[in-house]
N, C-alpha and C positions, 0 to 999 in steps of 0.2 A: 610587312609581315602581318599575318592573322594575329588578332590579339591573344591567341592559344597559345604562341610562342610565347609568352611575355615569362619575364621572374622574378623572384621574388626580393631583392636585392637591397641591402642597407652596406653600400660599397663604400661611404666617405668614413676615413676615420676622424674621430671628433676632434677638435679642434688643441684643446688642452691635452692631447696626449701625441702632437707632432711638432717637431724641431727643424728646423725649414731653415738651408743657406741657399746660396745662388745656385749650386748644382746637384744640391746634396738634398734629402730628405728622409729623415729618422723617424720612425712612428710607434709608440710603444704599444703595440693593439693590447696584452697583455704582459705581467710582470717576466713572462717567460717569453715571449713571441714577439719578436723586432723585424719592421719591415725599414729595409733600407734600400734606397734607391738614389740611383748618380745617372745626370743626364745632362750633355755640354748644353743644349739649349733651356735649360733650368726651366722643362715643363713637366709635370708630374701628372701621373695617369691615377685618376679617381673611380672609373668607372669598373665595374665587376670584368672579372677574365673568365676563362675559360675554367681557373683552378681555386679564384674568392670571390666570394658573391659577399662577402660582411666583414668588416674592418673597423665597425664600432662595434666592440663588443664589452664595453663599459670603460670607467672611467680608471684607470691605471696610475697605482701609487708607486712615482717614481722619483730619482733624485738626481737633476741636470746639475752639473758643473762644470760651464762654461768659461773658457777663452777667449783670447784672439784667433791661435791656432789649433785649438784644440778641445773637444768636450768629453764628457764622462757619462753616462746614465748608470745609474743604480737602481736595483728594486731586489727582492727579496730573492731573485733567482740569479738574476747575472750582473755582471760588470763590464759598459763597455766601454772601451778608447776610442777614440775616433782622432784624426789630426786635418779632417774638411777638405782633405786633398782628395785627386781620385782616386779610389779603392785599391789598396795595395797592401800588402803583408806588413809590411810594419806602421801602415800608419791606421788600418781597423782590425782589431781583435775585441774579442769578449770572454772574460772568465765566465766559468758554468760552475753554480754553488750544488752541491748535492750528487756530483756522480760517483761511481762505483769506484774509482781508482784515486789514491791522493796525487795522481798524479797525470797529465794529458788532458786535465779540464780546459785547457783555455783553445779556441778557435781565432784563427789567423786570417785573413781572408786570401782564398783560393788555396788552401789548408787542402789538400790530398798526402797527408800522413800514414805515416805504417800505423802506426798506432788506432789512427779512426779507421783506417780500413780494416784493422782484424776486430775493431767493436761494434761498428755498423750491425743493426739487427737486422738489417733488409726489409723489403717488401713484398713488392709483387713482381707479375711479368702479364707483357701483354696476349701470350698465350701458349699453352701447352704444344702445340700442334707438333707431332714427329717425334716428340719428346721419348726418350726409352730411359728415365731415370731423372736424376736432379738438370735442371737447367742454371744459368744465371739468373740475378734475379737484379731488378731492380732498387733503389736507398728507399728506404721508410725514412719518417720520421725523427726513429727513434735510437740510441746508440747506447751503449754503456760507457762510453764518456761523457756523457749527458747532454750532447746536442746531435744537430743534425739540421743541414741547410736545405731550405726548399725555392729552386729558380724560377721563376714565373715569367722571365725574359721575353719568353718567345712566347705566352699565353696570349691570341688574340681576347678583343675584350667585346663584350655581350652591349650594343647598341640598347637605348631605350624602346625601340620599337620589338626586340627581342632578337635581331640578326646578329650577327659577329662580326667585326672588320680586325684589321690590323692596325695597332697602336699608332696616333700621329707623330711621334720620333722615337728613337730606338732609345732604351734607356737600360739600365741595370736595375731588375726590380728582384730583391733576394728577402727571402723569410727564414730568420733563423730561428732555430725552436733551442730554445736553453729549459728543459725542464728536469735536468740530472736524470734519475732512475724513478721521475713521479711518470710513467710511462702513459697511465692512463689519461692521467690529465693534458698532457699532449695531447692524447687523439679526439679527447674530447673538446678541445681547442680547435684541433682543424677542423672536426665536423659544425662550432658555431664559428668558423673565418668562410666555409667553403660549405656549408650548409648539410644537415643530417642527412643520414639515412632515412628514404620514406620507407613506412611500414608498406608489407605488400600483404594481397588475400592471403585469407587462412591455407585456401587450398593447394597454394604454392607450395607449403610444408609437407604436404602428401606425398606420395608417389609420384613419379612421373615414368612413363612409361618413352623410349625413344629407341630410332633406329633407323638408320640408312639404308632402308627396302623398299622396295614397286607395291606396298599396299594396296589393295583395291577397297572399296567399300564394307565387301564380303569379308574379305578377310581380316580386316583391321574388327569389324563388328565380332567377329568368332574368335579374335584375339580375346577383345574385351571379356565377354561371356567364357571364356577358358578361365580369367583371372576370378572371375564370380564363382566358377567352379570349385574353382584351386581355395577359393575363400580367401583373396587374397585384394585388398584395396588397392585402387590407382585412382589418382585423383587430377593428371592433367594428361593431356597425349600431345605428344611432338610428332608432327606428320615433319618429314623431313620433304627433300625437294621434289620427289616423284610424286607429289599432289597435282603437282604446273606440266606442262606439259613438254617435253624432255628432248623426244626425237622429232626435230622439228628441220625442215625443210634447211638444206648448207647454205643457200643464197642467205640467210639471216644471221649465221654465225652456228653460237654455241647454244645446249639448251640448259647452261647451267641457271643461268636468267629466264624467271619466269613469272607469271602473272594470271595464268587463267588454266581453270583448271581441265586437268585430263579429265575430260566424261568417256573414255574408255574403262578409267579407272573409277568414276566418282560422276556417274552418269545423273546425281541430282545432290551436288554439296550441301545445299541446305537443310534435307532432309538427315543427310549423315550429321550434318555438324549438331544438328536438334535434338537428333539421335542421342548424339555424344552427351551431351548437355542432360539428357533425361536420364541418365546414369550417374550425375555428378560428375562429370568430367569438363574440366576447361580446355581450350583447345589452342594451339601456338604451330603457326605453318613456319616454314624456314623459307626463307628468301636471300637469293643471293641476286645485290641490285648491281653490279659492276655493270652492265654489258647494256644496261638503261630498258626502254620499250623499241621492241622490233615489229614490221606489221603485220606476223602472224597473232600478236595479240590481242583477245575482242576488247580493251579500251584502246587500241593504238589509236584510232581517230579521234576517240576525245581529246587523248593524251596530245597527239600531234599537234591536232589544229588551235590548243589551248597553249603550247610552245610554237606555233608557227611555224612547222617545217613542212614539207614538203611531200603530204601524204599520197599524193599522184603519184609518186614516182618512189612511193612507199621509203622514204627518208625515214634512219632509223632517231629517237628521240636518245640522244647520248644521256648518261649521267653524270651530274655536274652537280655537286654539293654550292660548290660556290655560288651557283645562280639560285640567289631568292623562290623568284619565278615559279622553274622546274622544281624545289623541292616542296612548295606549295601542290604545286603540280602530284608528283610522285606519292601525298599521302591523300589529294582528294581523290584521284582518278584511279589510283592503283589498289589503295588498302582499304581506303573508309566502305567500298561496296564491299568487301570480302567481309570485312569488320559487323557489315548491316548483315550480314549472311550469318554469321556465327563465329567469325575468329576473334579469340580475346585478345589475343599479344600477340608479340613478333620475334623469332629466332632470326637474329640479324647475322648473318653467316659472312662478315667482312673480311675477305682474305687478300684485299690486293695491297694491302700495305699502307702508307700513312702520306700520300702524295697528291694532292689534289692541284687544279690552277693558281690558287692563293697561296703562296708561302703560309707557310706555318697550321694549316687547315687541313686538321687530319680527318679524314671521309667519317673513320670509327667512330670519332668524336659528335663530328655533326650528325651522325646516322644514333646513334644511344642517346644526345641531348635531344635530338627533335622529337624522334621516333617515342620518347619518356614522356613526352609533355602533350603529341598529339593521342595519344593513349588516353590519356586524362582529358582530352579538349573540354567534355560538357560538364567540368567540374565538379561532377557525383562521381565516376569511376574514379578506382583508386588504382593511377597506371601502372605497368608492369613492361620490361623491356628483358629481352635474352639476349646478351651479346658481350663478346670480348673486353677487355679491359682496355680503357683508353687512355691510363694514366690518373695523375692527382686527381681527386675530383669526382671519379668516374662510379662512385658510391652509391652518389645521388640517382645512380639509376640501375636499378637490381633487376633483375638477375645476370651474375656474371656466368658467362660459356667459355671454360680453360678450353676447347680445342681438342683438338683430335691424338689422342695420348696412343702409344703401343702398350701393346697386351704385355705385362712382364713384372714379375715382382720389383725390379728396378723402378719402374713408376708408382706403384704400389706405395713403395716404400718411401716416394718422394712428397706424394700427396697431405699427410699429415701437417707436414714441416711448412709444405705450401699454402695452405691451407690458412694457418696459422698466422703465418709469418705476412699475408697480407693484411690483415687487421694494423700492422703498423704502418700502415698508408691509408688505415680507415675502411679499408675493402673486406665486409664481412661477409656479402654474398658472392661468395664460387658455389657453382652447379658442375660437378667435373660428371666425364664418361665414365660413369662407374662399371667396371668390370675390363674398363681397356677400349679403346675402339677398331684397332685393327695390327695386323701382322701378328706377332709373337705364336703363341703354340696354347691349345687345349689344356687346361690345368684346371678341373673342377676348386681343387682348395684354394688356389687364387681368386675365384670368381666369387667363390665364398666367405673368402675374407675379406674383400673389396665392398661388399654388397653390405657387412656388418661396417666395414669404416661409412662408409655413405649413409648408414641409418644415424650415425653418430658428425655428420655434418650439415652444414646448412641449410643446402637441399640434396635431396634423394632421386637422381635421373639413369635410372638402368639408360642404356647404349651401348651401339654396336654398327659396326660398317655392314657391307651388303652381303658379304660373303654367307654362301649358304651354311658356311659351317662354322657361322659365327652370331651368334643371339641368345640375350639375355632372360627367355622364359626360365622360370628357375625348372619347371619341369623336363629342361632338358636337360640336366645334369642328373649325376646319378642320385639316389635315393636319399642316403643320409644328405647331404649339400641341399637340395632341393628341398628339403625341410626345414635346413636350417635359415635358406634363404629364405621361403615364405616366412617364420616366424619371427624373422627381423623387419621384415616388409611392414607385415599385423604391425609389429612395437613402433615401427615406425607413426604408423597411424594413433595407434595407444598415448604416444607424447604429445599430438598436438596440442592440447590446452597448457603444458610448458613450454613450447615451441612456441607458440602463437604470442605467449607471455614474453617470452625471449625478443621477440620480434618486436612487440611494443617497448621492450628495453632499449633495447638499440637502437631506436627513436627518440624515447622522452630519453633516458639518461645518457645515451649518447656512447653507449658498450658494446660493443661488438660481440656477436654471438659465440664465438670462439675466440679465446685467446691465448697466445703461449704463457707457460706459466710463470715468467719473470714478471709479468703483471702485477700479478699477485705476491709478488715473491722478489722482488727486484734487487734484493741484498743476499738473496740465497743462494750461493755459485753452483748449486745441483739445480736450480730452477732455469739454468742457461743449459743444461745439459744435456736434456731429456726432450730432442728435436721432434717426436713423435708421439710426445703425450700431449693434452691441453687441457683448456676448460672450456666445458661443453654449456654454454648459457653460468646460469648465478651457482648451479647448485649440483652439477657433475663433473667430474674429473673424467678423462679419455685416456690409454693407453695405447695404440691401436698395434694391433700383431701384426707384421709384414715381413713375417719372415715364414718359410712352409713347416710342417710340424718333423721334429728331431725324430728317426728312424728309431726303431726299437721303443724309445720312448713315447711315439705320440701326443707328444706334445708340443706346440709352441711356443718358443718364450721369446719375454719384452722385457726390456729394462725399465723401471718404473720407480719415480722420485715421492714420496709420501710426505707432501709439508707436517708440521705437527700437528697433533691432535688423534683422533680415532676416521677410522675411514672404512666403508663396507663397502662392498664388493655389492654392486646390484641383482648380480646375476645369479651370484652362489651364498650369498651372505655371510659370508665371510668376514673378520673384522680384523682392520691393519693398524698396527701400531707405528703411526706416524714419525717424522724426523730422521729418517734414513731412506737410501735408495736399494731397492732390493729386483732380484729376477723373478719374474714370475711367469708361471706355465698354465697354460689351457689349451682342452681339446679344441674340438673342432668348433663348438654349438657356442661359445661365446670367448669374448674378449675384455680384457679390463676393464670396468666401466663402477667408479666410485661417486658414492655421497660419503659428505662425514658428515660427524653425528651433529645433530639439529636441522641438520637439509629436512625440507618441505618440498618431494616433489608432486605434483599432480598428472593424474594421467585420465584416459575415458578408456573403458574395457569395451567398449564396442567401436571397431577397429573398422568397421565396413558401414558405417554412419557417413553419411553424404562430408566431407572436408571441410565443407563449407557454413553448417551448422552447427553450432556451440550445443552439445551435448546435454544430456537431460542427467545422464547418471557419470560420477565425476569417484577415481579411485586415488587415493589421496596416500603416498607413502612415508611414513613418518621414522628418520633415524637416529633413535634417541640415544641419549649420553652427551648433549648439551641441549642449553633453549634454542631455540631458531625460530624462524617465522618465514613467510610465500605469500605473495600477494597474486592472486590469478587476476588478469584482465581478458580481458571478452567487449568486442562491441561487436557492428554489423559483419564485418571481417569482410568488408565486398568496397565500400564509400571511401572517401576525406573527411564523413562528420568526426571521424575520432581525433582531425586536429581544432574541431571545434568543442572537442568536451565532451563529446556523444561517444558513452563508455562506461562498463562496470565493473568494479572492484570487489574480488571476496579474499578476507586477507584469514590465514590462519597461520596459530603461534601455538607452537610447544614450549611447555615449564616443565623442566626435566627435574625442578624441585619438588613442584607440586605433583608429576604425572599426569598434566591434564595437558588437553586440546582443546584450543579455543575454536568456532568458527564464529565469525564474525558472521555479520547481517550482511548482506550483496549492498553496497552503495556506488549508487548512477542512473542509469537508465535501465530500469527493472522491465522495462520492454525486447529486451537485446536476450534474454537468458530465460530459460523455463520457471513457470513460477513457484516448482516442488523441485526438490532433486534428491536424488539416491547417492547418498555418499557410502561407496566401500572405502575402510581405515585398514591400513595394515601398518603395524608400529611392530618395525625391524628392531632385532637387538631382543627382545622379550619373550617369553617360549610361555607365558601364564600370569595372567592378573584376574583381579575382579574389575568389572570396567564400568562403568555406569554413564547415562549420557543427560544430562540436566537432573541428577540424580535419582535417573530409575534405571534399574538392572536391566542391561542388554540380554535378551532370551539365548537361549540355549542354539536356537536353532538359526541365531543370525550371529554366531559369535565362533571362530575357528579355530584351532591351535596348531601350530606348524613348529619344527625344530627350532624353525631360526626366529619365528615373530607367531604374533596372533593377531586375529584378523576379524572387525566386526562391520555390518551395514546397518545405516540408518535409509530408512524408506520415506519419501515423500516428506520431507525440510522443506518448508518455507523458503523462500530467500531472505526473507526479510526477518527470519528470525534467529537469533544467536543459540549454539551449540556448544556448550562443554561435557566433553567428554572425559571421563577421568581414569586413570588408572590403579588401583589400590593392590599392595600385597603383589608389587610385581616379584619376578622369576627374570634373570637377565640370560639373555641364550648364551654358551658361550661356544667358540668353536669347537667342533668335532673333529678333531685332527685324530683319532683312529680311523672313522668312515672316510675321511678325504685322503686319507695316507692309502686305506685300501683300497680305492679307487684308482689312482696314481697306477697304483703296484698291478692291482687285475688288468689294468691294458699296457701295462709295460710287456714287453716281446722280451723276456729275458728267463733263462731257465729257474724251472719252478722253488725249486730249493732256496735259491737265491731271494725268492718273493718271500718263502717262508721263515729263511731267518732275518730279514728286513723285519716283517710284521711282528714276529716273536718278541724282539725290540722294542719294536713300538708299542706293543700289547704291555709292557710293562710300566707304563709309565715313567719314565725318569726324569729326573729334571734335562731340559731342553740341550743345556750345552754335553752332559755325560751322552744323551740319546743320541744326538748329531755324533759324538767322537765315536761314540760303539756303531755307527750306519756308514762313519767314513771309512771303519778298519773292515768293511766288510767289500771294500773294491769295487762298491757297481759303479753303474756308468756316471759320467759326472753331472748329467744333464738328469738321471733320474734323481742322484743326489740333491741335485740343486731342487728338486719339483718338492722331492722333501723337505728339505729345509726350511721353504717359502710360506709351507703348515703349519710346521712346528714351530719357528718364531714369529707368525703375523700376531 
């Protein structure tokens, strides 16, 4: 194999942290994480699999107490027995210190329990496809009994030349994770046993644009320019398969395989791809390789006569993962010209399932590992893959493609929880079909509430099947929708400098971009409750609406868990009082979406700025009512230098004693970032201060004042120079629960009178429980009730 395959691998575990008998072998990689492995010919497999690449991962303080027939290991998390027999229920189990229940902590081997089966957090699934609601899903990790076993049995393992074979004897190779309810710390374990998430471009956090239609060059360009019109960013385009050419001669087969492109449709690729590219835009064709090279292909000769078959008699080149050879073959002769043309990545559309000539060598697998590393061959580009989920492991190579979902609130409503729920197998990047792919029925408020959860996940990919009366341009819904879609699209663009931040989390600190909120929360039994809310990156909370808005009332509502502390509403600024779980209602134009107080988030207000450029002017949202701090990172957002160090930092911290805001000096590489920037502040929570910024009064005419916050700019900052900005004689906003009760009330559908003595009420101020008892004795509907309530006690 080319040395491009190669990986990066530290597979032996060290010496003093493995217990070694004739058939047995115990290795404590960490004080939570036991790999245990039983094999009659007493040989032990060292070398990386398919699902670890790293088994030193330091040196492990543990405590052996050895037998003749029997030993013990202790360490700070578990306890285990072992009796050196082969593996069997009673003679290896492990106690698990720190889980959720006093009781069910200990693991038996081949343990399939009622009890681990209704605590199991789950994982992931290898794809949506058909899907019309929740699917099964495959074990994570992580459990509320506090373990959870991972098999690697059947993982072939990764040669030094960089190929894969099947193990020299069959052996029992098991990783049990004992980390109780430290949930995080698990996954940041497996990402250093089985190696991080790589960071990918900035501009993969943008838009993506996708769709299963006959685009021609014309049309896909007038696409573009519609979205410049609409003012609305996209920052990569997904040509689906009608690039290649489709209707093609029966003697060859099928045209779902392809490789060269329709110039009926695309009569000079490289000009369109250059096209594409001088717009900001990255480009990703989708290929479906099942059916191999056939000879209407213009490389089939190369292809052929470099596999040896029999291009006389026009022999077709099969697909064969197994064969070295051809799959050297399949990325010189197929992709690398297209790649020299203009395509950046690969949507790897793998649908024939998981069965190749080699036992245990699943096509996905080898087509996302190789496909991830020839991306990267010339070791500057920073690779990038679109493709299915291949199981443990399959992190290491982003972006995930869930598959072809049905149109229907039932999927909707499943995405959130899925979404979530695979970060406990390490899997942060899903890209789903946002808005549905195909079947179900027309429903503007689905489309639109689908398109708000998507701006509120990992990545953002509109999609849609071919039907003419099925596409995601937001202009073809009706008018309000259409509005509300472009302005989540903008915000979408608005976050990347947190998002990009996020990205580089989930790499050095090894956190998953979304996570459900037992994370955080792992002893709080409303934090296992709340299947469709999560945390969106370090510093927002997510709710998502999936249900259509309640008649008469128009509104939507979602059940929503608020840890303690204070928490605002981004959208409406609104301020919640933490430590209860409450319902909450919105229109159409937005969805839960919280910081609490001290979040530092960052955004860019120029939303239609190429994705790929680190912004000159940086809008920085400050929610005050504790100290907090944000560290923005920024490098090229294109390279690998940023696992060399090549990278810059600008950290800022609110004293919500003092009222000031620090910004720090940019530290790294002051070449990566403009060398002035315009910072817009807006510090939520506060309706008036005097504010001064290295102690001169901000003017009149750069300083704002709004209900809920004030809001000032600094023009032209140094990077290199430090900023406090302070706040003196502040005014704290507090909520307006008569304008939001009136609001509620003006679009309830309910007779008028009815509105008027609701508000008369309200108009009176009373304390909060007398105003609910006098709103409940007045009969309305229970759902408008609830939307009141939700006001008057946040």
């Amino acid at each position: 194999m080319s040395r491009r395959y190669l990986i990066q691998a530290n597979s032996k575990c060290r010496k003093e942290n493995v217990i070694t008998g004739t058939h047995y072998r115990i290795s404590v990689i960490t004080t939570g994480l036991i790999r245990l492995e039983y094999t009659q010919q007493g040989l032990f497999e060292d070398r990386p699999t398919q699902t670890v690449w790293n088994r030193d991962l330091g040196a492990s303080d543990y405590q052996l107490i050895e037998k003749d027939n029997s030993l013990e290991i202790i360490t700070e998390r578990i306890h285990l027995y072992y009796n050196k027999k082969c593996f069997s229920k009673n003679g290896l189990y492990v106690e698990v210190k720190g889980g959720i229940f006093p009781y069910g902590n200990v693991w038996h081997y081949g343990d399939d329990s009622h009890l681990l089966q209704q605590t199991e957090l789950k994982g992931t699934a290898r794809t949506l496809d058909n899907a019309d609601g929740a699917i099964p899903l495959e074990d994570g990790l992580v459990s509320m009994c506090g373990y959870a076993l991972l098999d690697d049995s059947q993982s072939l393992v990764i040669r030094e030349d960089g190929w894969v074979e099947q193990r020299k004897v069959p052996e029992q190779d098991l990783y049990f994770w004992g980390y109780g309810v430290d949930y995080l710390k698990c996954i940041q374990d497996f990402y250093r046993l089985s190696g991080t998430t790589p960071m990918i471009p900035r501009y993969a956090f943008g838009n993506w644009w996708s769709r299963y239609h006959k685009y021609t060059e014309d049309s896909y360009r007038e696409l573009i320019e519609h979205f410049e019109r609409e003012d609305v960013p996209v920052s990569v385009a997904v040509i689906d398969m009608d690039w290649h050419l489709v209707d093609i001669d029966k003697k060859y087969g099928s045209g779902w395989t392809g490789y060269t492109w329709n110039r009926d449709f695309f009569p000079d690729p490289k000009r369109f791809l250059n096209w594409l590219h001088d717009k900001g835009l990255h480009v990703t064709l989708n290929v479906h390789p099942a059916d191999g090279v056939r000879a209407h292909e213009e490389m089939y000769e190369e292809m052929g006569k470099a596999l040896e078959v029999d291009i006389d008699h026009e022999q077709p080149v099969s697909f064969d993962v197994s064969d070295e050879k051809f799959m050297e073959a399949y990325f010189d002769y197929l992709h690398h010209p297209l790649e020299d043309e203009g395509v950046d990545f690969w949507w790897i559309d793998w649908q024939q399932g998981g069965t190749s000539k080699v036992e245990g060598m699943d096509p996905l697998w080898m087509l996302n590992h190789f496909h991830f590393l020839d991306n990267g061959r010339n070791g500057k580009k920073r690779p990038m893959t679109f493709s299915r989920y291949a199981g443990a492991g399959s992190h290491r190579y982003p972006v995930g493609f869930s598959g072809d979902t049905v149109i229907s609130w039932a999927s909707l409503a499943f995405q959130p929880y899925f979404t979530a729920s695979a970060s406990n197998i390490g899997y942060g990047m899903w890209s789903h079909d946002i808005g549905g792919h195909m079947l179900g029925k027309r429903d503007d408020e689905l489309s639109g509430r689908w398109v708000q959860l998507g701006v509120f996940s990992p990545i953002m990919r509109l999609h849609s099947s071919d039907s003419r009366f099925l596409s995601k341009e937001p202009w073809r819904y009706r008018l309000d929708i259409c509005d509300i879609m472009e302005d989540f699209l903008r915000l979408r663009h608005k976050m990347l400098p947190y998002l990009y931040t996020m990205n580089y989390r989930q790499y050095a600190e090894k956190i998953p971009m979304i996570l459900p909120m037992y994370y955080n929360y792992p002893k709080e039994w409303e934090a296992y409750q709340v299947p469709n809310q999560f945390l969106f990156g370090s510093q927002m909370m997510v709710a998502a609406i999936t249900t259509p808005c309640i008649s008469g009332v128009n509104l939507a509502k979602t059940t929503v868990w608020f840890p303690e502390g204070i928490w605002y509403d981004i959208f409406t600024g609104l301020r919640y009082h933490g430590g209860r779980k409450m319902n909450l209602y919105r229109g159409l134009a937005t969805i839960p979406v919280f910081a609490k107080a001290g979040a530092i988030i960052p955004f860019q207000d120029d939303y239609m700025q190429d994705a790929s450029e680190n912004p000159k002017k940086l809008h920085l949202y400050i929610y005050t009512g504790e100290n907090g701090d944000f560290t923005l990172y920024e490098d090229d957002n294109a390279t690998v230098d940023y696992q060399k160090g090549v990278y810059i930092k600008t950290s800022y911290t609110w004293t919500e004693a003092d009222g000031c805001l620090l910004i720090c000096a940019a530290e790294g590489d002051r070449s990566l970032i403009p060398a002035k920037r315009d910072y817009t502040i807006t510090f939520c929570g506060i309706k008036d201060a005097h504010i001064e910024a290295n102690g001169i009064c901000i003017q009149d005419e750069l300083y704002v004042k709004h209900a809920q916050n004030v809001q000032i700019t600094l023009k032209d900052i140094p990077i290199e120079q430090e900023i406090r900005v302070c706040l003196t004689d502040r005014v704290s906003a507090n909520n307006d629960v008569q304008e939001n009760c009136f609001q509620i009330l003006d679009r309830a559908e309910i007779p008028i009178m009815m509105k008027e003595n609701a508000f008369r009420s309200i108009l009176t101020e009373k304390e909060p429980a007398c105003l609910l008892g006098e709103l409940l004795a007045q009969d309305m509907e229970p759902d408008l009730y609830g939307a009141l309530v939700e006001i008057i006690t946040a």
